[in-house]
N, C-alpha and C positions, 0 to 999 in steps of 0.2 A: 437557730434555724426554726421557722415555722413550720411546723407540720403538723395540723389542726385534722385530726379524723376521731369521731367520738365512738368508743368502745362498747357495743351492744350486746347484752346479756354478758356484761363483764363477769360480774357475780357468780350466774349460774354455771359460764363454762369455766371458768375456773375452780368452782367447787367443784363438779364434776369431772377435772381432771386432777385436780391433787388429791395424793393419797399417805404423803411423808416429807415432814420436812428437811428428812437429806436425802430425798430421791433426785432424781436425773429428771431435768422434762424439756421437753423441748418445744417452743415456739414456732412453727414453719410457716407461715407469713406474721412477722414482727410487724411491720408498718410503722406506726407511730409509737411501741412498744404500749400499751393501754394496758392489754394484756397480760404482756409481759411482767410490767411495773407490779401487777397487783398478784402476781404468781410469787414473783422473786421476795414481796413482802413476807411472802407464809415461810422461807425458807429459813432453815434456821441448820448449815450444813450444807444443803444441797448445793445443786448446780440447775444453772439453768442454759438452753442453746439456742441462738435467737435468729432465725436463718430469716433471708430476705435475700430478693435478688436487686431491688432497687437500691441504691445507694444513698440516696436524700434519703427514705427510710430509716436506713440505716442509723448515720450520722444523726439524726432525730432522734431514736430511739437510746443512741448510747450515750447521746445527753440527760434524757429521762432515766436511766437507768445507772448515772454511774455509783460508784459504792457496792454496787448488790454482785453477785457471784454469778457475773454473766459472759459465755464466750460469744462473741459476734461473727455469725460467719456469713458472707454475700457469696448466697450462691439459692439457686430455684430452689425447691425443696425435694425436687426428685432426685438430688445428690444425696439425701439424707443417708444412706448405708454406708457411703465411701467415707465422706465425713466425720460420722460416729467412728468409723474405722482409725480415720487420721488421727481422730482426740481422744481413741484408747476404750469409747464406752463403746460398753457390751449391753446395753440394756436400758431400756426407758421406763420411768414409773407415771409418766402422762404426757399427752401430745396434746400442743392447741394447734387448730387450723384455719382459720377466719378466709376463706377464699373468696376472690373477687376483689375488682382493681377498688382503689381505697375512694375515699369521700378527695383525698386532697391530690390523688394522680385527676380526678375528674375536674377538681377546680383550677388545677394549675393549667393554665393555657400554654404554655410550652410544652407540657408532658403531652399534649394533643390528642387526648382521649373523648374530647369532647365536641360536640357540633357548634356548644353555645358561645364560645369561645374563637375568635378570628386570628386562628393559628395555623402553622403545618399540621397537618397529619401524623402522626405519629407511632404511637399506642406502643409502646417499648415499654414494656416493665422494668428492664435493665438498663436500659439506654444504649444498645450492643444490639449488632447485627442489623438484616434491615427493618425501617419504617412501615407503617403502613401506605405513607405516601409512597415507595418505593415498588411495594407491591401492587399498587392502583395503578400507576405511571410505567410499570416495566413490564409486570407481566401477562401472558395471553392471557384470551377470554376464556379458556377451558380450565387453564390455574387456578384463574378467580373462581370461577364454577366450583371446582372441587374445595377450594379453602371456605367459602359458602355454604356448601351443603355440611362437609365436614366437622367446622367447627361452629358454624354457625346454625345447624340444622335448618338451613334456610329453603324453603322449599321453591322459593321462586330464584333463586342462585344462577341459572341460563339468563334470566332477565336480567335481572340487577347487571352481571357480567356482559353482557353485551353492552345495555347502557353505558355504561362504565369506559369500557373501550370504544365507542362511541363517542361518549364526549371525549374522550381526549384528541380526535379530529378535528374539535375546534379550539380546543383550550388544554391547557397543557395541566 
């Protein structure tokens, strides 16, 4: 599978998160595993936990990764407690965190993260639950409002949201 996303300040955050090479560390956006790859190198003993919630990620990453002492788990990262719970670890010796949607959820015109791109709507990290086309199309103007200012600190969010619900009186 292709999944082309280039790894920045590969070096630094990885020296700055390893501290032994049979410590516990855990990955909490894998992506393309870059990361991952270049952590699971130093290990010599350890374990490494590679958590993503996209699935092509995934599957990417544990092609880049097989041989090395790594569990894969698809799941957001805010499961992180329950999951260390399920796989028995009591303790982490380094976290990496690389947040923000990848270089290759933006390129892929079906994952629909992008304008430049003549696709659905999308923006699913997981591919689970609803679209963003879903939430445009379904619901009120006060929803969009609130999901605009909320997570998008958008300050003009009444606008955009009325818009919004606007055009879809002419076009769907």
């Amino acid at each position: 599978m292709e999944f082309s996303h280039v790894s920045v300040l590969l070096h630094e955050t990885v020296d700055g998160a390893f501290t032994d090479p049979k410590g516990v560390y855990a990955d909490l956006t894998t992506g393309g595993g870059g990361h991952s790859l270049e952590l699971a190198k130093r290990l010599d003993g350890g374990r490494l936990i590679c958590f993503d919630q996209d699935r092509e990620a995934l599957e990417a990453a544990g092609e880049r990764l097989k041989g090395y002492p790594v569990t894969f788990v698809r799941s957001n990262f805010s499961e992180i407690k329950s999951v260390l719970a399920e796989l028995g670890v009591n303790a982490l010796d380094g976290i990496i965190a690389d947040l923000g949607v990848s270089s290759h959820q933006l390129d892929t015109a079906e994952r629909g993260f992008s304008f430049h791109n003549d696709a659905p709507l999308d923006m699913r990290m997981s591919g689970e639950g609803l679209s963003a086309r879903d939430v445009v199309n379904e619901y009120g103007e006060e929803e969009i409002a609130r999901i605009l200012f909320d997570y998008g600190e958008e300050k003009f969010g009444n606008r955009i949201a009325r818009g919004i619900v606007n055009a879809r009186l002419t076009a769907p």
